[in-house]
mmCIF file as Biopython writes it, N, C-alpha, C and O atoms, coordinates in Angstrom:
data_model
#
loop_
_atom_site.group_PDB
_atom_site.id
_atom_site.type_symbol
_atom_site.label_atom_id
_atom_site.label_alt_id
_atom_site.label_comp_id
_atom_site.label_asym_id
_atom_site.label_entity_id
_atom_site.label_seq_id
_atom_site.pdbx_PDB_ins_code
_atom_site.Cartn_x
_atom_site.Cartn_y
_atom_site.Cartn_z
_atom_site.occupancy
_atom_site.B_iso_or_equiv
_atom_site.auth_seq_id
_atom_site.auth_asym_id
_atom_site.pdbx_PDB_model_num
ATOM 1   N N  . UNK A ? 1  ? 27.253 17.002 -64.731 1.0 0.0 1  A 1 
ATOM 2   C CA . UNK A ? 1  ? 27.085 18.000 -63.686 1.0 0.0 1  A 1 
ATOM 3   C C  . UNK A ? 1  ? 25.639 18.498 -63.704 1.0 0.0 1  A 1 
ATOM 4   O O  . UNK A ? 1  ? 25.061 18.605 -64.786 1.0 0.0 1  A 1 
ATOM 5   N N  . UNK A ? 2  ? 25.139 18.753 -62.759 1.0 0.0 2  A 1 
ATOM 6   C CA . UNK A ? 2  ? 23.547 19.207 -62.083 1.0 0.0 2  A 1 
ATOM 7   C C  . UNK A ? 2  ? 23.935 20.982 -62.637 1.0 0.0 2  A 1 
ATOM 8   O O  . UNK A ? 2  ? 24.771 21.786 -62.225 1.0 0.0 2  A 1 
ATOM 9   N N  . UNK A ? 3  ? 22.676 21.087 -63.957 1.0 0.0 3  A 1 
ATOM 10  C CA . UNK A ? 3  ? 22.462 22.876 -63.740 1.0 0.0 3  A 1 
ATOM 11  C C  . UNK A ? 3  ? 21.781 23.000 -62.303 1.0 0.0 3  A 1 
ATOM 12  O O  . UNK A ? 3  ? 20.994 22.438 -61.540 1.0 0.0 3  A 1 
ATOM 13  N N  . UNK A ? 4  ? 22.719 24.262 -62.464 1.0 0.0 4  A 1 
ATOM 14  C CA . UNK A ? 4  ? 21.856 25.181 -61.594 1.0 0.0 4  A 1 
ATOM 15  C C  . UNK A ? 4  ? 21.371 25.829 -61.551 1.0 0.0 4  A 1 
ATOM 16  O O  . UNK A ? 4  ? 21.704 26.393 -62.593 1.0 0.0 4  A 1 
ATOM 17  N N  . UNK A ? 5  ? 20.403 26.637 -60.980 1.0 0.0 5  A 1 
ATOM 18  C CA . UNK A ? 5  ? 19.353 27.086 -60.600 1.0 0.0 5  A 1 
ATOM 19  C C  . UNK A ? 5  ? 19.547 28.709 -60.227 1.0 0.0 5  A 1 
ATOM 20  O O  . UNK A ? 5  ? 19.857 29.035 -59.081 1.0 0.0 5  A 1 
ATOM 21  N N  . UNK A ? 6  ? 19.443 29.203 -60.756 1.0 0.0 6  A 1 
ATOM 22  C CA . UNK A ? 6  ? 19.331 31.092 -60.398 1.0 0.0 6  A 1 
ATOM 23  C C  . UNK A ? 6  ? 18.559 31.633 -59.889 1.0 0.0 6  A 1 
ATOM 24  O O  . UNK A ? 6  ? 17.702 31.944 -60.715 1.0 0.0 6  A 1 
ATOM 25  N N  . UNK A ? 7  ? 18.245 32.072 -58.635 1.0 0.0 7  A 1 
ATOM 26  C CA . UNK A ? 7  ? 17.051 32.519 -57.629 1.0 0.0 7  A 1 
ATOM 27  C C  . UNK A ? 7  ? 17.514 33.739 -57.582 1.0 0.0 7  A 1 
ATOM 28  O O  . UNK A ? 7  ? 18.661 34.166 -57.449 1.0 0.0 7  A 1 
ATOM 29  N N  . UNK A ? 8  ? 16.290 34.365 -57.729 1.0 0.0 8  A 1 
ATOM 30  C CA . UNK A ? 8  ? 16.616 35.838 -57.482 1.0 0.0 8  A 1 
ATOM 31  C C  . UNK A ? 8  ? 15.869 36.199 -56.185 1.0 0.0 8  A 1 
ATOM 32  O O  . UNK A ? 8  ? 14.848 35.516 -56.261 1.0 0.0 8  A 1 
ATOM 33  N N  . UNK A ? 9  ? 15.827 36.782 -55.229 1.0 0.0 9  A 1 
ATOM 34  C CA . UNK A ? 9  ? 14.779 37.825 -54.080 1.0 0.0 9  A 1 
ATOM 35  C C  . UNK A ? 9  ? 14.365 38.674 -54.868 1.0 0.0 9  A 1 
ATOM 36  O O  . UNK A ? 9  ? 15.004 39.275 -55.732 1.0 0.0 9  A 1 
ATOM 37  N N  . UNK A ? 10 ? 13.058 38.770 -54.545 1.0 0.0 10 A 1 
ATOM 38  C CA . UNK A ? 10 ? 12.293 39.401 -55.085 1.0 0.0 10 A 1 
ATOM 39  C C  . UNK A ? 10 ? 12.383 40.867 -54.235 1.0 0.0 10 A 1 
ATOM 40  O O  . UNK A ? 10 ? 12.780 40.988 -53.076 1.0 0.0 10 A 1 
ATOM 41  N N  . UNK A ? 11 ? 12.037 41.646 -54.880 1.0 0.0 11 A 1 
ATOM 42  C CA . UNK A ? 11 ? 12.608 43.158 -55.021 1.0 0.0 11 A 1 
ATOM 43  C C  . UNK A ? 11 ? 14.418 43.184 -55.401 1.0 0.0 11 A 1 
ATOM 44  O O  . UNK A ? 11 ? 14.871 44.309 -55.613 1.0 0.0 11 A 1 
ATOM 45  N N  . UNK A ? 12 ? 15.175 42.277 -55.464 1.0 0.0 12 A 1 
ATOM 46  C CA . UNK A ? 12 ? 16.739 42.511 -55.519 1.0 0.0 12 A 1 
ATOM 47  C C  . UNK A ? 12 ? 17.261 43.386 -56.439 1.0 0.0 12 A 1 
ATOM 48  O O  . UNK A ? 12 ? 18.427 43.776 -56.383 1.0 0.0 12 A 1 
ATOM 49  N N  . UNK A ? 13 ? 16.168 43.852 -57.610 1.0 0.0 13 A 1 
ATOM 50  C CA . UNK A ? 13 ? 16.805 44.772 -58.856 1.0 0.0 13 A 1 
ATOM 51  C C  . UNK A ? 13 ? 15.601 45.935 -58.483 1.0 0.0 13 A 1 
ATOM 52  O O  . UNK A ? 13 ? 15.079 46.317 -59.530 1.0 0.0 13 A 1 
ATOM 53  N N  . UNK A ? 14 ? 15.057 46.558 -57.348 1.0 0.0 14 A 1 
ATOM 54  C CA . UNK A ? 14 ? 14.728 47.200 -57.223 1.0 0.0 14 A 1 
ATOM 55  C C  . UNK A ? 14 ? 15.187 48.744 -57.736 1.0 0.0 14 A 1 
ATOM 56  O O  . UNK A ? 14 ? 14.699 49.595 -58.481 1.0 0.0 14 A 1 
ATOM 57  N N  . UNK A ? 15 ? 16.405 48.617 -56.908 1.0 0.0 15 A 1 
ATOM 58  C CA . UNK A ? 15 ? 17.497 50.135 -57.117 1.0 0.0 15 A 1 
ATOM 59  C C  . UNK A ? 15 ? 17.654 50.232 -58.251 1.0 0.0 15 A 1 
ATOM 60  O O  . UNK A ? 15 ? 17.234 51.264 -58.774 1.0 0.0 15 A 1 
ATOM 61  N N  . UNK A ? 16 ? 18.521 48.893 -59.365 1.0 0.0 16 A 1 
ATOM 62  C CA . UNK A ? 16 ? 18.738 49.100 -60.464 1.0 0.0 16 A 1 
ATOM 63  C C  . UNK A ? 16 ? 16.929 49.750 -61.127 1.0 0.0 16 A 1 
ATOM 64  O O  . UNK A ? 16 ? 16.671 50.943 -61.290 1.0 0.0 16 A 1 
ATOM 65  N N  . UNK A ? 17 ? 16.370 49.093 -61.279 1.0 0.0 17 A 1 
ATOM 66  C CA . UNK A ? 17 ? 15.167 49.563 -62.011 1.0 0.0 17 A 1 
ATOM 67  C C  . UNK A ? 17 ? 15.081 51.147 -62.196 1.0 0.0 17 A 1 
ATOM 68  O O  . UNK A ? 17 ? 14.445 51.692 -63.098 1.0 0.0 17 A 1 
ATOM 69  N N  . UNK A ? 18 ? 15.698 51.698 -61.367 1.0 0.0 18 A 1 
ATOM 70  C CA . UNK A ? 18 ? 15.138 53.639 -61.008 1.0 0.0 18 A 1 
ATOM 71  C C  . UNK A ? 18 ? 16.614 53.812 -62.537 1.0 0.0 18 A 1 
ATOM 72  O O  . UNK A ? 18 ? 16.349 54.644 -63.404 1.0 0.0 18 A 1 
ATOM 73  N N  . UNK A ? 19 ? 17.490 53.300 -62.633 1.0 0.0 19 A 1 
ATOM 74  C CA . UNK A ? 19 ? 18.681 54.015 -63.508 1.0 0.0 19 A 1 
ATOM 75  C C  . UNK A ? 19 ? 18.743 52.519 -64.900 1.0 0.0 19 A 1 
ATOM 76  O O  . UNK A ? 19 ? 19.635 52.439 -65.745 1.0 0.0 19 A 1 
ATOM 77  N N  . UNK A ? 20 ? 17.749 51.679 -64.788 1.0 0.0 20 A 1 
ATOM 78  C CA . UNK A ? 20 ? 17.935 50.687 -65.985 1.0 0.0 20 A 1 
ATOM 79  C C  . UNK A ? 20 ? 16.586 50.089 -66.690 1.0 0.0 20 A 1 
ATOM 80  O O  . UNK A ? 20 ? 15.620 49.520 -66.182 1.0 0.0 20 A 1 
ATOM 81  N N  . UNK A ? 21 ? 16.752 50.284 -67.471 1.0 0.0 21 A 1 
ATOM 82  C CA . UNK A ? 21 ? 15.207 49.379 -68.293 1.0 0.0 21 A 1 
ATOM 83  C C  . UNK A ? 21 ? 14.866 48.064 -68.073 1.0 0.0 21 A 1 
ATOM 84  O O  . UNK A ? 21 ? 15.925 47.436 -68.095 1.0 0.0 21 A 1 
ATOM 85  N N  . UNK A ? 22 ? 14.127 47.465 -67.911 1.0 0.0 22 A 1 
ATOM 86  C CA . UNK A ? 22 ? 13.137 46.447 -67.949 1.0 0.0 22 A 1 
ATOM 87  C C  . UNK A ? 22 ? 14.061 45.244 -68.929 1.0 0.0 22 A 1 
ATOM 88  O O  . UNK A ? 22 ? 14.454 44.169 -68.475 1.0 0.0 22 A 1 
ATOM 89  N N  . UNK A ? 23 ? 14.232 45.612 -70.019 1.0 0.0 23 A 1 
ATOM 90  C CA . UNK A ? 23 ? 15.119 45.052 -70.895 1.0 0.0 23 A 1 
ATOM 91  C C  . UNK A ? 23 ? 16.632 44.884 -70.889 1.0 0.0 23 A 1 
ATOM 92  O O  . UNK A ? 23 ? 17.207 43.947 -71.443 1.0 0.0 23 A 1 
ATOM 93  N N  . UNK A ? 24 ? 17.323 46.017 -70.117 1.0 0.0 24 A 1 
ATOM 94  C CA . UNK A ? 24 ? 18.824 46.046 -69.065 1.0 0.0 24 A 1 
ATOM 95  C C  . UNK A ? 24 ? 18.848 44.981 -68.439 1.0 0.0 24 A 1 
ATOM 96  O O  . UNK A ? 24 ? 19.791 44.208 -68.606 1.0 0.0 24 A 1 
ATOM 97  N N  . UNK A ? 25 ? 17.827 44.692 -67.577 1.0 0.0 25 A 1 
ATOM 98  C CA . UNK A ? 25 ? 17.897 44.333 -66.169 1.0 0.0 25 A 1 
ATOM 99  C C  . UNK A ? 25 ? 17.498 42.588 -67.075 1.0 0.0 25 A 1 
ATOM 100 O O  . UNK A ? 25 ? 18.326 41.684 -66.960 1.0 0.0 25 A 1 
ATOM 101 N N  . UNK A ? 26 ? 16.388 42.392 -67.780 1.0 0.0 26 A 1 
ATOM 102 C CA . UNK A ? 26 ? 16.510 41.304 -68.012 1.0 0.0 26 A 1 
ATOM 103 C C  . UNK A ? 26 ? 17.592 40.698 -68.728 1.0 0.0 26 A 1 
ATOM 104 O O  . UNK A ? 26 ? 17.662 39.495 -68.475 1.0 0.0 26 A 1 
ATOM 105 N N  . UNK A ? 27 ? 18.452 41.102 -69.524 1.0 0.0 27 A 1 
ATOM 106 C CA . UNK A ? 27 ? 19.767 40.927 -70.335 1.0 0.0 27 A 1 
ATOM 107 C C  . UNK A ? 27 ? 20.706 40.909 -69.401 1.0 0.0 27 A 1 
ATOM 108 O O  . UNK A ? 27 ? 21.626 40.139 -69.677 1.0 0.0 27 A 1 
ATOM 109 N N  . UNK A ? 28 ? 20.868 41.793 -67.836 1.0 0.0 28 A 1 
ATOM 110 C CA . UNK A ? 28 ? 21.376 41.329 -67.055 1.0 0.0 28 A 1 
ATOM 111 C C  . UNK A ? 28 ? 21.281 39.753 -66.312 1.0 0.0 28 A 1 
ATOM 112 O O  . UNK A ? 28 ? 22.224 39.124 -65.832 1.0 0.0 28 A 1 
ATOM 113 N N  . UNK A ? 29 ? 20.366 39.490 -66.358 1.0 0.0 29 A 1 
ATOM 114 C CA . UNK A ? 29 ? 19.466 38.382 -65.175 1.0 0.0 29 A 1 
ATOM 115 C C  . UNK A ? 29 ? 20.125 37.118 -66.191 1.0 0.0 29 A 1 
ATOM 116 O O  . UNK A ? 29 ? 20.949 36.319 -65.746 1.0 0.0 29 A 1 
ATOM 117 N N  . UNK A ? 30 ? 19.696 37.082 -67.410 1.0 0.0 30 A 1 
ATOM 118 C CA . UNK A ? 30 ? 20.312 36.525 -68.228 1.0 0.0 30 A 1 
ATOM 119 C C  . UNK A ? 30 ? 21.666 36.245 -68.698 1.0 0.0 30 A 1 
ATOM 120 O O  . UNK A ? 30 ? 21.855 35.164 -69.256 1.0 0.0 30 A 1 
ATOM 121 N N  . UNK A ? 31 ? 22.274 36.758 -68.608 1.0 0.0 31 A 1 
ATOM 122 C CA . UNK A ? 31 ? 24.108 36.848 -68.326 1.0 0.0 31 A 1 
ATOM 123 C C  . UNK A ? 31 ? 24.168 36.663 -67.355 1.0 0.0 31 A 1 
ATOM 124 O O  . UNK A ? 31 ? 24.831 35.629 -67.439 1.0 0.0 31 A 1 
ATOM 125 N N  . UNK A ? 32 ? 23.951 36.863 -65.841 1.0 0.0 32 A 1 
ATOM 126 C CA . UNK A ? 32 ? 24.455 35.711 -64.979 1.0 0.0 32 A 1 
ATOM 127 C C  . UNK A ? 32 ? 23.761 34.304 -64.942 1.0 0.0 32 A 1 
ATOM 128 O O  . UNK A ? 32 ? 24.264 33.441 -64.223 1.0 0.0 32 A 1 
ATOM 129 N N  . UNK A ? 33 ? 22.835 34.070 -65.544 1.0 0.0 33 A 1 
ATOM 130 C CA . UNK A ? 33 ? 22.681 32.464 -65.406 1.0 0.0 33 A 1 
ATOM 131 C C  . UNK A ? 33 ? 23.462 31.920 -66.306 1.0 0.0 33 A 1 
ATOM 132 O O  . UNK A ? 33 ? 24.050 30.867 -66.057 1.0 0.0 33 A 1 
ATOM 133 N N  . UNK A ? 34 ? 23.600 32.617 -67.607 1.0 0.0 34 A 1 
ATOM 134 C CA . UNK A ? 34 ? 24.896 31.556 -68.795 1.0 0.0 34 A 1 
ATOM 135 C C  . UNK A ? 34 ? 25.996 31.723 -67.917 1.0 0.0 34 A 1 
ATOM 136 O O  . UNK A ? 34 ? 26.625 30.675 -68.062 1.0 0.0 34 A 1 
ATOM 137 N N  . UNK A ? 35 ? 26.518 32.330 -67.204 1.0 0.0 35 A 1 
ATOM 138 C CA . UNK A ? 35 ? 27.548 32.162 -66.667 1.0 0.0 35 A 1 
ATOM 139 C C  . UNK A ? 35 ? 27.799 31.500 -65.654 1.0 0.0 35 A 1 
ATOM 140 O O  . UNK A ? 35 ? 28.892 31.339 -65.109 1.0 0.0 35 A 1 
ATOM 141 N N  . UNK A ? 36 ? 26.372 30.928 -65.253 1.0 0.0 36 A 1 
ATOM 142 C CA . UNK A ? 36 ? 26.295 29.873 -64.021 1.0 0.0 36 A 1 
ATOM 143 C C  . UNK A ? 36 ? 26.265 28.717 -64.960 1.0 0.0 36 A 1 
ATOM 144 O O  . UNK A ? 36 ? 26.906 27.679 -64.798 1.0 0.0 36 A 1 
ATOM 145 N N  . UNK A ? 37 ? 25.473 28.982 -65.947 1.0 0.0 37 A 1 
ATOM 146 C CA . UNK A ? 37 ? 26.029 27.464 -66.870 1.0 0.0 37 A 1 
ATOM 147 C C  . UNK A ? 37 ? 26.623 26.888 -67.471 1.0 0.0 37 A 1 
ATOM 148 O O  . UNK A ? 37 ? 26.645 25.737 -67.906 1.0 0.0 37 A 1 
ATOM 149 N N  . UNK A ? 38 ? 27.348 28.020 -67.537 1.0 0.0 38 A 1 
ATOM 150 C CA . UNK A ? 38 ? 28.815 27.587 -68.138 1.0 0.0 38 A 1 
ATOM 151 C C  . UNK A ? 38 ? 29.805 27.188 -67.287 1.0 0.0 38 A 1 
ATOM 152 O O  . UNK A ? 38 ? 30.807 26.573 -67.652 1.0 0.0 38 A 1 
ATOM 153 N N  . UNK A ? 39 ? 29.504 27.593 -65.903 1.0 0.0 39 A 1 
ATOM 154 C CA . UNK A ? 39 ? 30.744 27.534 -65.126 1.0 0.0 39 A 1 
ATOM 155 C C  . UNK A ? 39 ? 31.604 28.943 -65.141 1.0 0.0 39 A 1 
ATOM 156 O O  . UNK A ? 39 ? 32.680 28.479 -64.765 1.0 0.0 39 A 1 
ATOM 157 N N  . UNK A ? 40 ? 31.772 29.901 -65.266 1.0 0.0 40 A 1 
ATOM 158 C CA . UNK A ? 40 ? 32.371 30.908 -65.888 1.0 0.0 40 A 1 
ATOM 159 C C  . UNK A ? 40 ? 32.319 31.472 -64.499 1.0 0.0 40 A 1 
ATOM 160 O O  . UNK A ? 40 ? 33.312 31.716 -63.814 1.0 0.0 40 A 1 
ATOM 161 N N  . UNK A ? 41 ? 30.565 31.732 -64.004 1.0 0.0 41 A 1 
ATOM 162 C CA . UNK A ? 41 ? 30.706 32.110 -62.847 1.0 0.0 41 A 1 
ATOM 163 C C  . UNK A ? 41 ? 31.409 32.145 -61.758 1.0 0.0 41 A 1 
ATOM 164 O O  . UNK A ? 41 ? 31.744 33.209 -61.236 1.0 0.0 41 A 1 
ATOM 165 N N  . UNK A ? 42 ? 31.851 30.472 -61.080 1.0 0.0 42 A 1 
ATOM 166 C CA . UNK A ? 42 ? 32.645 30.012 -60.430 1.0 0.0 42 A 1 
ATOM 167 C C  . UNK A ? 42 ? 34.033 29.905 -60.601 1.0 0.0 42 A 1 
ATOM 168 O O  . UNK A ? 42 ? 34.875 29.747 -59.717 1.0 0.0 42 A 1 
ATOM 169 N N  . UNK A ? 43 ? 34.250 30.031 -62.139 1.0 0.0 43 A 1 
ATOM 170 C CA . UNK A ? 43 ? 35.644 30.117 -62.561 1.0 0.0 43 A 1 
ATOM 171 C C  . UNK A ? 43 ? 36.450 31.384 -62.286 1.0 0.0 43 A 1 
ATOM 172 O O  . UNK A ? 43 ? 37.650 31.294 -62.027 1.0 0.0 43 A 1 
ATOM 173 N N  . UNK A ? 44 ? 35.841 32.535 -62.333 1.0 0.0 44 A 1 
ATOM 174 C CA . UNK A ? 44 ? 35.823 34.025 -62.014 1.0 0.0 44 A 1 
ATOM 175 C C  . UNK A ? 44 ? 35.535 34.390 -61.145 1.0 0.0 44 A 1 
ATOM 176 O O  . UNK A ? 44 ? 35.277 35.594 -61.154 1.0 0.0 44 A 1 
ATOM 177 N N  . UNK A ? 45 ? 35.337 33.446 -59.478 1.0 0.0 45 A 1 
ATOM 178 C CA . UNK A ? 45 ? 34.871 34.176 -58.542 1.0 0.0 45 A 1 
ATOM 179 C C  . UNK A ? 45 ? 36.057 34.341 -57.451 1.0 0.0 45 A 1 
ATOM 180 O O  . UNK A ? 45 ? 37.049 33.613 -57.501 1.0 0.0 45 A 1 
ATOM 181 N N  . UNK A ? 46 ? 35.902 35.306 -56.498 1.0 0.0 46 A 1 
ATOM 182 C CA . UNK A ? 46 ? 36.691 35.268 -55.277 1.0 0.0 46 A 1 
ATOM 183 C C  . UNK A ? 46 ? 36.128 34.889 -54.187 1.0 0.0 46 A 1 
ATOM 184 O O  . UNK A ? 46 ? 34.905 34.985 -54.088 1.0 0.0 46 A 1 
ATOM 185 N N  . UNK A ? 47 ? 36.939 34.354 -53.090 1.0 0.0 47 A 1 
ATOM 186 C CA . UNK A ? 47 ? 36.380 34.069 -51.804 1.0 0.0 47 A 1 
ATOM 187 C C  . UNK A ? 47 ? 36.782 35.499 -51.385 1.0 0.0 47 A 1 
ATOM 188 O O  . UNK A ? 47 ? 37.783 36.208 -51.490 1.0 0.0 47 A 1 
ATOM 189 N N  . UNK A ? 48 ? 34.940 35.645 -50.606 1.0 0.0 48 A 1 
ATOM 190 C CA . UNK A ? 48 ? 35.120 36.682 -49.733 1.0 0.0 48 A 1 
ATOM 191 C C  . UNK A ? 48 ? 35.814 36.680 -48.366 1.0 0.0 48 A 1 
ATOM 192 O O  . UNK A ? 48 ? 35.937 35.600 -47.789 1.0 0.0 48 A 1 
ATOM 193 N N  . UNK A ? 49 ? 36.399 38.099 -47.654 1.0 0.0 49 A 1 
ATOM 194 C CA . UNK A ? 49 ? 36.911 38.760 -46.596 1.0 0.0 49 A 1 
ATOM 195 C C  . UNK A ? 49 ? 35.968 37.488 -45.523 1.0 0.0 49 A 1 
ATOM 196 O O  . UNK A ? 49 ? 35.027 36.727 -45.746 1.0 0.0 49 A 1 
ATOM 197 N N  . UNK A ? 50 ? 36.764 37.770 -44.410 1.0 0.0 50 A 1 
ATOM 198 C CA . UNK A ? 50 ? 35.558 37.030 -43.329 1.0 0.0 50 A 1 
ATOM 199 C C  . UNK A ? 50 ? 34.459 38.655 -43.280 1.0 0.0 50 A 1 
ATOM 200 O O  . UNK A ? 50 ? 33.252 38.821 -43.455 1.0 0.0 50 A 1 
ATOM 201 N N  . UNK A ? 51 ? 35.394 39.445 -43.013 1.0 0.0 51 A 1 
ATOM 202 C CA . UNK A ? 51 ? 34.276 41.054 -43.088 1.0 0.0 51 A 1 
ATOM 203 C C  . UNK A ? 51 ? 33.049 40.720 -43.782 1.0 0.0 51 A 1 
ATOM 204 O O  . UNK A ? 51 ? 31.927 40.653 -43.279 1.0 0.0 51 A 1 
ATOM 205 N N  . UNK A ? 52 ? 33.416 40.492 -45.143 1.0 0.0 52 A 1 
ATOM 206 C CA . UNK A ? 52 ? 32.702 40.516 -46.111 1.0 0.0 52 A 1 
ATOM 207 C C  . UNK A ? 52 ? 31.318 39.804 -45.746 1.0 0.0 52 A 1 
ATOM 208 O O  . UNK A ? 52 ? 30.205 40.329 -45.717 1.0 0.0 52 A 1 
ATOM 209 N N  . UNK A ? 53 ? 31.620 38.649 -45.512 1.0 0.0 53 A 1 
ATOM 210 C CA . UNK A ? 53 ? 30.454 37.549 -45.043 1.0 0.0 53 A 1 
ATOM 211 C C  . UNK A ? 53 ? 29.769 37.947 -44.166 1.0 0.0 53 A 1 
ATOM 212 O O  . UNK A ? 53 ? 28.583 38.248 -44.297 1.0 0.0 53 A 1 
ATOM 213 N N  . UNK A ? 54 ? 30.522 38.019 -42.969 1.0 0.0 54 A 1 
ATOM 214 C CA . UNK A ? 54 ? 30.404 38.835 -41.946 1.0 0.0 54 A 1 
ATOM 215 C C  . UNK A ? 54 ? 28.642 39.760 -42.206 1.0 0.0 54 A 1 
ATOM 216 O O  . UNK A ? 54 ? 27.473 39.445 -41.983 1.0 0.0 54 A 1 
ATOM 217 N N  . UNK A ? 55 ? 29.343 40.985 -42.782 1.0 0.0 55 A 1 
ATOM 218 C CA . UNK A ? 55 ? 28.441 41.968 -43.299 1.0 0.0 55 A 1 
ATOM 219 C C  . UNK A ? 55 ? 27.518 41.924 -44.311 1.0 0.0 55 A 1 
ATOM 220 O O  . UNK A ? 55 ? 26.827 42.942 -44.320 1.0 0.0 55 A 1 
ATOM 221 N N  . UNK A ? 56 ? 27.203 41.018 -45.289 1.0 0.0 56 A 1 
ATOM 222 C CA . UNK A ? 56 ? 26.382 39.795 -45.905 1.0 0.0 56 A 1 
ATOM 223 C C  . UNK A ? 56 ? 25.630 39.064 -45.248 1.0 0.0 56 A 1 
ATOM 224 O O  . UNK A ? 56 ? 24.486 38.754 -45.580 1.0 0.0 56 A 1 
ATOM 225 N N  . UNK A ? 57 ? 26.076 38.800 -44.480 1.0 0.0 57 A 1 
ATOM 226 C CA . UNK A ? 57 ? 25.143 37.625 -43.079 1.0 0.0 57 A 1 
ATOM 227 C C  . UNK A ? 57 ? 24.405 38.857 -42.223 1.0 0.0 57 A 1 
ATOM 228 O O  . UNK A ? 57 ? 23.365 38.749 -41.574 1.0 0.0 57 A 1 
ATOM 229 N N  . UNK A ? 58 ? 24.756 39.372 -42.297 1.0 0.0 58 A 1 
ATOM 230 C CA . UNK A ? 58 ? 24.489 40.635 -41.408 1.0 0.0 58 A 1 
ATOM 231 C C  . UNK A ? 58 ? 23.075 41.376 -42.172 1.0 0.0 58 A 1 
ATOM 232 O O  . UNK A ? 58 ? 22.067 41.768 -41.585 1.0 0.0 58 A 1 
ATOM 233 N N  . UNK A ? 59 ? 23.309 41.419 -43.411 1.0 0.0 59 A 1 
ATOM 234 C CA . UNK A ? 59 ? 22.272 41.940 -44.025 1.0 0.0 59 A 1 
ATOM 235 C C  . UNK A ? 59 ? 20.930 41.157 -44.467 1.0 0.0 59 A 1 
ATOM 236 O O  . UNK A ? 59 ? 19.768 41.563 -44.442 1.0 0.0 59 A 1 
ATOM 237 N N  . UNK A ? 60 ? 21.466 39.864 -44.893 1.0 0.0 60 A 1 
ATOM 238 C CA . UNK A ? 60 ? 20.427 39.075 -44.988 1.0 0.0 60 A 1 
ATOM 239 C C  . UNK A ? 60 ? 19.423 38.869 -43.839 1.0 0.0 60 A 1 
ATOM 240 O O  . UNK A ? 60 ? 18.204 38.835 -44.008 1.0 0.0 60 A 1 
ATOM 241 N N  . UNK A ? 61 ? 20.147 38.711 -42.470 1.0 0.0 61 A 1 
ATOM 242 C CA . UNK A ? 61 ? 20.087 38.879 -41.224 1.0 0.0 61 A 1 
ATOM 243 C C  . UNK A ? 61 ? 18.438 40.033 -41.440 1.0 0.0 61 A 1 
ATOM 244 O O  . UNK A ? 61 ? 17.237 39.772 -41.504 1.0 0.0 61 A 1 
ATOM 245 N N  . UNK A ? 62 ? 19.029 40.965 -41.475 1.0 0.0 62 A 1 
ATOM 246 C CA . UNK A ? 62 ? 18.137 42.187 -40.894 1.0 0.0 62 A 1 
ATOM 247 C C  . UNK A ? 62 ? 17.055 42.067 -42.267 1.0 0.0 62 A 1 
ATOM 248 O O  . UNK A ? 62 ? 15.883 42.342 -42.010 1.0 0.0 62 A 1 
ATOM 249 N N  . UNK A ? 63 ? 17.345 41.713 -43.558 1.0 0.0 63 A 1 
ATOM 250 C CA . UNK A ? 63 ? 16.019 41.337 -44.292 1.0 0.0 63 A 1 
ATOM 251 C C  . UNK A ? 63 ? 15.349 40.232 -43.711 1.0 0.0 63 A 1 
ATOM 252 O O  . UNK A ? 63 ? 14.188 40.577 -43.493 1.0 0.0 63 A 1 
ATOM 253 N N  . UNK A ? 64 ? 15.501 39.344 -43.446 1.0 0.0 64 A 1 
ATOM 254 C CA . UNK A ? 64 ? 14.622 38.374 -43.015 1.0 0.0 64 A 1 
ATOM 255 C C  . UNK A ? 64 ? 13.520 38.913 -41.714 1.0 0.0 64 A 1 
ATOM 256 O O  . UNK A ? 64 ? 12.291 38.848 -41.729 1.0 0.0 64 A 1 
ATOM 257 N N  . UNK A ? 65 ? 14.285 39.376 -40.775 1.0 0.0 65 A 1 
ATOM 258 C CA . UNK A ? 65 ? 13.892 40.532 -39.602 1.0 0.0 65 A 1 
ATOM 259 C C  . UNK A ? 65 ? 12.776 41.396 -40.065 1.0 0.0 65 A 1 
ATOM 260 O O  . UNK A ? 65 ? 11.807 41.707 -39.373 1.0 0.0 65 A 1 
ATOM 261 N N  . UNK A ? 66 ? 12.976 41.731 -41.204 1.0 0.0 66 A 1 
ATOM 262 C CA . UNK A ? 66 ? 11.696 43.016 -41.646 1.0 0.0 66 A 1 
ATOM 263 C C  . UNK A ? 66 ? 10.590 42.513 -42.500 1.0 0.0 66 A 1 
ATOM 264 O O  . UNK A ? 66 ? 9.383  42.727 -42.385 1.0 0.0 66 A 1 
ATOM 265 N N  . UNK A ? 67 ? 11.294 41.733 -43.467 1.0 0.0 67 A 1 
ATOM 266 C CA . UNK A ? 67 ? 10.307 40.818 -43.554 1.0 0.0 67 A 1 
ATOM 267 C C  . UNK A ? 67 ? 9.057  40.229 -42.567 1.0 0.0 67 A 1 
ATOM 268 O O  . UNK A ? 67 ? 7.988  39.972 -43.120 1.0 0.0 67 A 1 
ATOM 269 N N  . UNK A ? 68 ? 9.196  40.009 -41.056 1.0 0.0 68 A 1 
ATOM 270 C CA . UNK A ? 68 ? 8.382  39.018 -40.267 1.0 0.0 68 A 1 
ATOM 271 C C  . UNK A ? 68 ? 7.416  40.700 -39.972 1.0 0.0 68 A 1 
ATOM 272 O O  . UNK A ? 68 ? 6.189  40.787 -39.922 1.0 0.0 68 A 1 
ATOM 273 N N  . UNK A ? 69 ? 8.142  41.549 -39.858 1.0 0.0 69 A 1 
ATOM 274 C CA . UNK A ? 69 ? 7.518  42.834 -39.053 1.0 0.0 69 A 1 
ATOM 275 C C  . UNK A ? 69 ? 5.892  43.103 -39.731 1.0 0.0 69 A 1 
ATOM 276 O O  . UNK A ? 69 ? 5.189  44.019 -39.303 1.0 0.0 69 A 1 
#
């Protein structure tokens, strides 16, 4: 099986940063990629609501949008 690859957006741990350390956030970043490499990730996930996506698409949507501004 092909690892994969963990991309983050840049600013995405913005919010966290104001209530978590530098060292939180990287120990976070780090626990979800072993868990992408393990598979654990996918083993533990749910399919989202159509809402859900929906409003996900929706947001990515309006970042990309502000981004160009």
């Amino acid at each position: 099986m092909k690892k994969l690859k963990v991309v983050y957006e840049e600013g995405c741990f913005d919010e966290l940063a104001e209530e978590m350390t530098q060292e939180e956030i990287d120990a976070l970043t780090k626990e979800i990629e072993d868990l992408a490499d393990s598979g654990e990730l996918f083993e533990n996930s749910q399919q989202l609501s159509e809402e859900e996506s929906d409003m996900i698409l929706r947001r990515l949507d309006n970042m990309e949008k502000n981004k160009r501004q």
